[in-house]
C-alpha positions in Angstrom: 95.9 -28.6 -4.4 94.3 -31.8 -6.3 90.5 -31.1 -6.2 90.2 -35.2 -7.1 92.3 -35.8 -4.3 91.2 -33.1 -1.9 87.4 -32.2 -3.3 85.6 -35.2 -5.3 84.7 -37.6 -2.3 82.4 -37.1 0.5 84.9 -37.0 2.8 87.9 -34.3 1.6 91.6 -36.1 2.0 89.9 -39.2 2.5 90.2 -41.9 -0.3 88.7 -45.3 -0.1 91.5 -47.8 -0.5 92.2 -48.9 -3.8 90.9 -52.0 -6.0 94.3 -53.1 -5.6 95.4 -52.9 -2.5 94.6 -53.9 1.0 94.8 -50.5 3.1 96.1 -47.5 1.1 94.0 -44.9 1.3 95.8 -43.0 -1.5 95.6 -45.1 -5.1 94.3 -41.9 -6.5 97.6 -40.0 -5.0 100.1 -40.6 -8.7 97.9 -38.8 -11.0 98.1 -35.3 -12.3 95.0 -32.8 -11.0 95.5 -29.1 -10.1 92.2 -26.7 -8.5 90.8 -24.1 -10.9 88.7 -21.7 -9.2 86.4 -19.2 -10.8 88.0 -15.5 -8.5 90.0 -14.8 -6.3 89.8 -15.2 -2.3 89.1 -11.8 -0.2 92.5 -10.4 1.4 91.2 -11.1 4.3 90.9 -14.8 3.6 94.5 -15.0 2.8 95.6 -14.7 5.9 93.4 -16.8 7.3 94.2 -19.8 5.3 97.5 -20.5 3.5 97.5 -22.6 0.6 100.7 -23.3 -1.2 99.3 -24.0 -4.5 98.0 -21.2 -6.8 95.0 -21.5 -8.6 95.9 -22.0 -12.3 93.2 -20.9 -13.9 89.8 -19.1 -13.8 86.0 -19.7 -14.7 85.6 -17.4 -16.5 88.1 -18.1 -19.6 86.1 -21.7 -19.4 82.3 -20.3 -19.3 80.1 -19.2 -22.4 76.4 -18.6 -22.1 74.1 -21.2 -22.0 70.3 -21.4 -21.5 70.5 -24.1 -19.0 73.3 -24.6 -15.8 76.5 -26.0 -16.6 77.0 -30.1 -15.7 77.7 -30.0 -11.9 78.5 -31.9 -8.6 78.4 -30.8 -5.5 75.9 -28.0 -5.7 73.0 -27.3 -3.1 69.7 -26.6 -4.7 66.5 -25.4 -2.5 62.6 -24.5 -3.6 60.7 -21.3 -2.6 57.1 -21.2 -3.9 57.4 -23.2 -7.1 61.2 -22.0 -7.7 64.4 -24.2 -7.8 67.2 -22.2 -6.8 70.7 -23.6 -8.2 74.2 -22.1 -6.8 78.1 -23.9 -6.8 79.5 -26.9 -7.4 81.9 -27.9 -9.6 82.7 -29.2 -13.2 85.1 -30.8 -15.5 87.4 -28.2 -17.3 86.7 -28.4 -21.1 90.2 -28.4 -22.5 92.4 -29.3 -19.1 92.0 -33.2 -18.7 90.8 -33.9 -15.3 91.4 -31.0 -13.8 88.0 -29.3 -12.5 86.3 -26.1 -11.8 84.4 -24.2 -9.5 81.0 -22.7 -10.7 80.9 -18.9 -10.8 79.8 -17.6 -6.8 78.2 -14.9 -8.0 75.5 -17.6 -10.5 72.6 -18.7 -9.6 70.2 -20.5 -11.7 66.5 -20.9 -10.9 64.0 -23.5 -12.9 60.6 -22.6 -12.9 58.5 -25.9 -12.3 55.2 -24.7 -13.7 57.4 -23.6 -16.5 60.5 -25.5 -17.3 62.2 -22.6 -17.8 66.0 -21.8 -16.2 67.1 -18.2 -16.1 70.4 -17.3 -15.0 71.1 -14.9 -12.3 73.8 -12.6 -10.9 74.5 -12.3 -7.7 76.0 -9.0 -6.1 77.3 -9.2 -1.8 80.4 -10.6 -0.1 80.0 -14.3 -0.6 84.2 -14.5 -0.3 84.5 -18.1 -2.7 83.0 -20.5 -4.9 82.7 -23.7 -2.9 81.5 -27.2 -3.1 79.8 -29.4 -1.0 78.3 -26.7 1.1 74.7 -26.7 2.8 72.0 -24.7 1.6 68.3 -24.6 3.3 65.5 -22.3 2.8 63.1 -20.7 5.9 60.7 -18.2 4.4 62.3 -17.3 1.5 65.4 -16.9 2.7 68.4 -19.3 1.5 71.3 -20.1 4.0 73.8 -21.1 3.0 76.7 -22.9 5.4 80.0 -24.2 5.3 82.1 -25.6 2.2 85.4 -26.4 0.2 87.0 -24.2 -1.8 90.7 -23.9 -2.3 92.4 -23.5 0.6 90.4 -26.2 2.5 87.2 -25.8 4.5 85.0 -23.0 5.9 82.5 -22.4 8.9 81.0 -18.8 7.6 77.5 -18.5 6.9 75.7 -16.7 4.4 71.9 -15.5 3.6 70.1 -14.8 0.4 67.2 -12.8 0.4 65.2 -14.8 -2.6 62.0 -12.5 -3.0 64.2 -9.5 -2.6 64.1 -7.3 -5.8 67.6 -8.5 -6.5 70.1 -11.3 -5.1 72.4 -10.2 -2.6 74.8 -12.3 -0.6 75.3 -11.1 3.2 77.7 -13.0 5.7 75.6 -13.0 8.4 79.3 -12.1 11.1 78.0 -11.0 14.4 76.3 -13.9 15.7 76.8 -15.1 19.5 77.8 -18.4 20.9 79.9 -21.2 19.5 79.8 -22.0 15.8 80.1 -25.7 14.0 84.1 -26.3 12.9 85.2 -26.0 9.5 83.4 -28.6 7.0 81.6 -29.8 4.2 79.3 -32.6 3.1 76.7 -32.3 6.7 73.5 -32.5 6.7 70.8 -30.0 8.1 67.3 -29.8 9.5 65.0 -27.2 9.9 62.4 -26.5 12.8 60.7 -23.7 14.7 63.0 -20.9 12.7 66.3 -22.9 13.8 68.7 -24.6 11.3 69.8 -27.7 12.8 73.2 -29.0 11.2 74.6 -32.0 11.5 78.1 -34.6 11.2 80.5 -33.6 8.2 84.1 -33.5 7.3 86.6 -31.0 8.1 89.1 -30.1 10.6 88.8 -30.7 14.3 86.7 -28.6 16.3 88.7 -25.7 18.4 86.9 -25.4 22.2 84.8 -27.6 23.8 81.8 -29.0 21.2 79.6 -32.0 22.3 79.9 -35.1 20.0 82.8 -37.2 18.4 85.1 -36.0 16.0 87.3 -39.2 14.7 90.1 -38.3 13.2 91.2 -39.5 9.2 94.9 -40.5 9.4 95.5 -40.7 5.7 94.0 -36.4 5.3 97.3 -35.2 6.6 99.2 -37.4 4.1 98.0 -35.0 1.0 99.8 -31.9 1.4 100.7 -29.8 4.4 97.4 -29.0 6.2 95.8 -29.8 9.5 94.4 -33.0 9.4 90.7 -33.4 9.3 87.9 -35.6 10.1 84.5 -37.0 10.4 82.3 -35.5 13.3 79.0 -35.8 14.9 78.5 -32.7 16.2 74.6 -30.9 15.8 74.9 -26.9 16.4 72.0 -25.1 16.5 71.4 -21.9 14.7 68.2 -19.6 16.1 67.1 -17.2 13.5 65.6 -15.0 16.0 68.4 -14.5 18.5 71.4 -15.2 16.3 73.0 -17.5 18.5 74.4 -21.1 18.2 74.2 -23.5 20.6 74.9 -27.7 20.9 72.0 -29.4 22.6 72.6 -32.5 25.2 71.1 -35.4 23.5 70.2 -38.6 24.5 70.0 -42.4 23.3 72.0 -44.2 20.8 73.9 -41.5 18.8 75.1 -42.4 15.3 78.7 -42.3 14.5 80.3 -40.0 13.0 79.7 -39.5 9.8 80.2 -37.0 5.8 78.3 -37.1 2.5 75.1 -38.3 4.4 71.4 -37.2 4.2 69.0 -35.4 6.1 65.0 -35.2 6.2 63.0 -33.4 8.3 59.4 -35.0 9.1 57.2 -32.6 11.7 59.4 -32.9 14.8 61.8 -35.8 13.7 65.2 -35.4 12.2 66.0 -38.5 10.3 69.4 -39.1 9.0 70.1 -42.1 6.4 73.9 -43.8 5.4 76.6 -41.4 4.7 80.7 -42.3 4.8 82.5 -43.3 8.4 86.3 -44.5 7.5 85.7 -47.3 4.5 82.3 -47.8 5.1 79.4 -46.3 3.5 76.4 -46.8 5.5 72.7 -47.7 5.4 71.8 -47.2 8.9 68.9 -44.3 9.5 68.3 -42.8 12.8 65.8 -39.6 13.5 66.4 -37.1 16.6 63.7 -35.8 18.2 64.2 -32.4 18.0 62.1 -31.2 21.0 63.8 -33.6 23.3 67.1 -34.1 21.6 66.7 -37.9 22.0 68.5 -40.3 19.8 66.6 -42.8 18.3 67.9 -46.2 16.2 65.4 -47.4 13.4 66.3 -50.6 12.0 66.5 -51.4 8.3 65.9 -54.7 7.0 68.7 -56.9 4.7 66.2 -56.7 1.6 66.5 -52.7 2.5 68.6 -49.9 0.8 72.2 -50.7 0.6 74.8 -48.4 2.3 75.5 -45.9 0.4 77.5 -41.9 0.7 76.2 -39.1 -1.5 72.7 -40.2 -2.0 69.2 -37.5 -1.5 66.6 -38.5 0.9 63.7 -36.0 0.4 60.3 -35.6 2.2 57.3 -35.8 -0.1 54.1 -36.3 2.4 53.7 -36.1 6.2 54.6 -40.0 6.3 57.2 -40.4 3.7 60.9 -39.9 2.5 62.6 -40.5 -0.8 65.6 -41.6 -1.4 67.1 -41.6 -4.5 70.8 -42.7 -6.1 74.7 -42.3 -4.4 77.8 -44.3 -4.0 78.2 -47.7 -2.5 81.3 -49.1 -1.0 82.0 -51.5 -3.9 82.3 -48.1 -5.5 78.9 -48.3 -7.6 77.5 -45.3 -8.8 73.3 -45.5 -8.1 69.9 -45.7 -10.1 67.9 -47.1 -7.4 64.7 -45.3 -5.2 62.7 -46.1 -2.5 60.0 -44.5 -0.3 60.4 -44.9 3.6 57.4 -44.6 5.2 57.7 -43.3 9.0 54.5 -44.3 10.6 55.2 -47.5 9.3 58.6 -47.6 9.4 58.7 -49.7 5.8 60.7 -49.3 3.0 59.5 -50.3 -0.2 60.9 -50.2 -3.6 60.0 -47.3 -6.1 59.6 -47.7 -10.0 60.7 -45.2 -12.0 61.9 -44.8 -15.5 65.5 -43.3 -15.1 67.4 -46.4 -13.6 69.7 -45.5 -16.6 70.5 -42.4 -14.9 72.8 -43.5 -11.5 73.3 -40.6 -9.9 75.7 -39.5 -7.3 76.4 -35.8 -4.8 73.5 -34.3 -6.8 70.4 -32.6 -5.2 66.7 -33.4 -4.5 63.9 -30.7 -4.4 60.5 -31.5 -3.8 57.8 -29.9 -5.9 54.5 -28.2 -5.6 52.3 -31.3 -7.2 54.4 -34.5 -5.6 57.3 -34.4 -8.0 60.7 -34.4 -6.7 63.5 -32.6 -9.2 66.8 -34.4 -9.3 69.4 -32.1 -10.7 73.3 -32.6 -10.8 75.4 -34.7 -10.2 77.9 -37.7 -11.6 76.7 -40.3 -13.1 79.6 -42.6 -12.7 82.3 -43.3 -10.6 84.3 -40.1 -9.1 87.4 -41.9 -7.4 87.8 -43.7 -10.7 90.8 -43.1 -13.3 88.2 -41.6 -16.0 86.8 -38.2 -16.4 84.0 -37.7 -14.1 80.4 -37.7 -16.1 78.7 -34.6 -14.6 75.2 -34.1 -15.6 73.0 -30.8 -16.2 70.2 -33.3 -16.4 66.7 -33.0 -14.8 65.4 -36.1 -13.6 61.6 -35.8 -12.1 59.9 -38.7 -10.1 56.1 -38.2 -10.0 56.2 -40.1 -6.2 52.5 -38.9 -5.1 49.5 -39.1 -7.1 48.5 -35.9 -8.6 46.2 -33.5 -7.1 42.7 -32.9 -8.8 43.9 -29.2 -10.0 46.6 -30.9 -12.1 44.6 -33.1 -13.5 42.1 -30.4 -14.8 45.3 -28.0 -15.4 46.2 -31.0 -17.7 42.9 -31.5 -19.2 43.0 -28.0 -20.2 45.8 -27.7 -21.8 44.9 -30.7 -23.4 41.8 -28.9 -24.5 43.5 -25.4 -24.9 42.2 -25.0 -28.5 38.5 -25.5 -27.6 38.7 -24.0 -24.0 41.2 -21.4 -24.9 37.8 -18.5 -24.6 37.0 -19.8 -21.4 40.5 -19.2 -19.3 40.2 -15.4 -18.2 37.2 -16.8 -16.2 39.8 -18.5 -14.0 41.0 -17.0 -10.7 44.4 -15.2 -11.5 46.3 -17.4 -9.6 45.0 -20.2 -12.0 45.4 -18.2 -14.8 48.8 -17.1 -13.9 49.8 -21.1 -13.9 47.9 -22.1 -17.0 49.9 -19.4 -19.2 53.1 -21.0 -17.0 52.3 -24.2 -18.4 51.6 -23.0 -21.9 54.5 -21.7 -22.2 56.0 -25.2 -21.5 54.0 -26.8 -24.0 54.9 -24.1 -27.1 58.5 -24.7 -26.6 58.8 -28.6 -26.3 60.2 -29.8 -29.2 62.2 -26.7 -29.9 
């Protein structure tokens, strides 16, 4: 099973047609990739899902230790209190060509952003697989985790982490009533009122009756003997408190279906930008009300974003959204960012200094003083004939103006020599994030 073919595009089985011809969906189909995946599936699993070829190799004979995350797509990355929390993905093999690798399940890096430090974790509980393009959210320090690739295709299970817990355990969370989302990856989610909201994706058709389109992608049955799969606009609800999915009826003008798009939620608004349907990659943004469940179009102007798959779009105030990076139709790879404000419904243009840094399927967290951490992802094209350029990097966007305690944290620091007497008169909490932040400054340069 080709994790190029299969795995590296926001929409599994489905490649864009090629440079050089007119409708083949398959000029990536001639070359040479195999899956390597990091453990092996539960027995369980294997009867579940069939897959004819064998992984060849495993993570571990790949991995050495390192004080930072490996270079990674696909991940999902979500912030409690000032902590990034870093699980999946996958990565170039170092001595294997193009063929690719699962991160470790069972690691989990977190990046302290008062620090700037990563630490690396292990995680003990049943989390069956090492997947990519899952979707990870996080309600009161809690990180769920839902749906997936890994080797023998797609998943619908869903997972918690309990991340102030003394130590990280994965539960399947099993007995859970009503009927669940299909198998898929690359959907979006939102999150209100202790409800995960998910939304579209790619994966097999639904079995039973679910509410929305599924469209089916003719060239995902070509790859290898599997059912075929699709894009979907289904939205299942999960409720925390009674453990039960359900689909709402929605109204108004419902989006198409859609993978490898991006979600925001701003109070009682689910906004949804771009994201793959067939060839196209889309620049279209709708929000949901999700009180109502009605559909609502916004329209984006021709000076606006350009369509685009793989992209973040991450709230940073009451009244706006950033969106950063992703993949264009023309196959570009991404550098550009812009703030959407809803009230106003404007986009404008946002400066930055890492428009040398494209970026595409990486992640977006927004920080505890208005910066939002980009980490992850490829910084060139993924469907092309070269090795895929992964990153490890940390890009940071300052997109709100810093608060007055950051300014004086600054100062201080600045001043830590002179003022250095002074700090056990701060509040602990203060305190606490000064010595945070001092710890920063003695190891830059290092």
């Amino acid at each position: 099973m080709a994790e190029r073919m299969a795995q590296m595009e926001e929409d599994i089985g489905d490649l864009p047609a090629g440079e050089d011809d007119n409708d083949s969906d398959r000029d990536e189909d001639d070359r040479a990739f195999a899956w390597m995946v990091n453990d092996d599936m539960d027995e369980e699993d294997e009867d579940e899902e069939v897959e004819d070829d064998q992984p060849l190799d495993t993570e571990a004979s790949e991995s050495f230790e390192l004080d930072t995350p490996a270079e990674r797509s696909g991940h999902i990355a979500v912030v409690d209190r000032n902590i990034m929390y870093v699980w999946g993905g996958y990565k170039n093999a170092q001595n294997h060509g193009f063929f690719d690798l699962y991160l470790p399940r069972n690691e989990i890096w977190t990046y302290n952003m008062e620090s700037g430090v990563w630490t690396k974790h292990v995680a003990g509980g049943n989390l069956h697989t090492s997947m990519s393009g899952s979707c990870g959210v996080c309600v009161d320090g809690v990180l769920y985790l839902f749906g997936g690739h890994h080797a023998r295709g797609n998943t619908n299970r869903i997972y918690r982490l309990l991340l102030r817990a003394p130590s990280l355990v994965w539960e399947e969370m099993r007995d859970l009533k009503g009927l669940p989302p299909s198998c898929k990856d690359k959907l979006g989610c939102w999150v209100q009122k202790n409800r995960l909201i998910f939304f579209g994706g790619y994966g097999y058709a639904a079995q039973g009756l679910h509410r929305g389109t599924f469209e089916y992608d003719e060239s995902s049955s070509l790859m290898w003997d599997s059912p075929g799969r699709g894009w979907n606009n289904h939205i299942h609800i999960l409720d925390l408190e009674t453990s039960t999915w359900s689909q709402p009826v929605t109204t108004g003008n419902t989006p198409s279906p859609r993978a490898a798009h991006a979600c925001a939620t701003v109070g009682n608004r689910g906004y949804v930008f771009g994201g793959r349907y067939k060839k196209f990659r889309l620049n279209d943004l709708y929000y949901i009300d999700l009180d109502t469940w009605e559909w609502h179009e916004m329209s984006v102007p021709q000076q606006g974003p350009v369509g685009r798959s793989w992209h973040s779009f991450t709230p940073v105030s009451p009244d706006h959204i950033f969106l950063f990076g992703g993949f264009t139709t023309d196959r570009e790879t991404l550098s550009d960012a812009w703030i959407y404000s809803v009230s106003k419904n404007e986009w404008k243009t946002f400066k930055h200094s890492h428009t040398e840094s494209p970026r595409l399927w990486h992640t977006a967290c927004s920080g505890p003083d208005g910066e939002v951490f980009v980490f992850g992802g490829c910084a060139n094209n993924l469907l092309s004939h070269q090795r895929a350029a992964h990153s490890n990097e940390l890009l940071v966007f300052n997109v709100q103006p810093k608060s007055l305690v950051r300014f004086c944290m600054e100062a201080v620091l600045q001043h830590r020599e002179r003022l250095a007497s002074y700090w056990d008169c701060l509040p602990k909490h203060l305190l606490h994030s000064l010595k945070q932040r001092m710890s920063r400054v003695n190891t830059l340069g290092s």
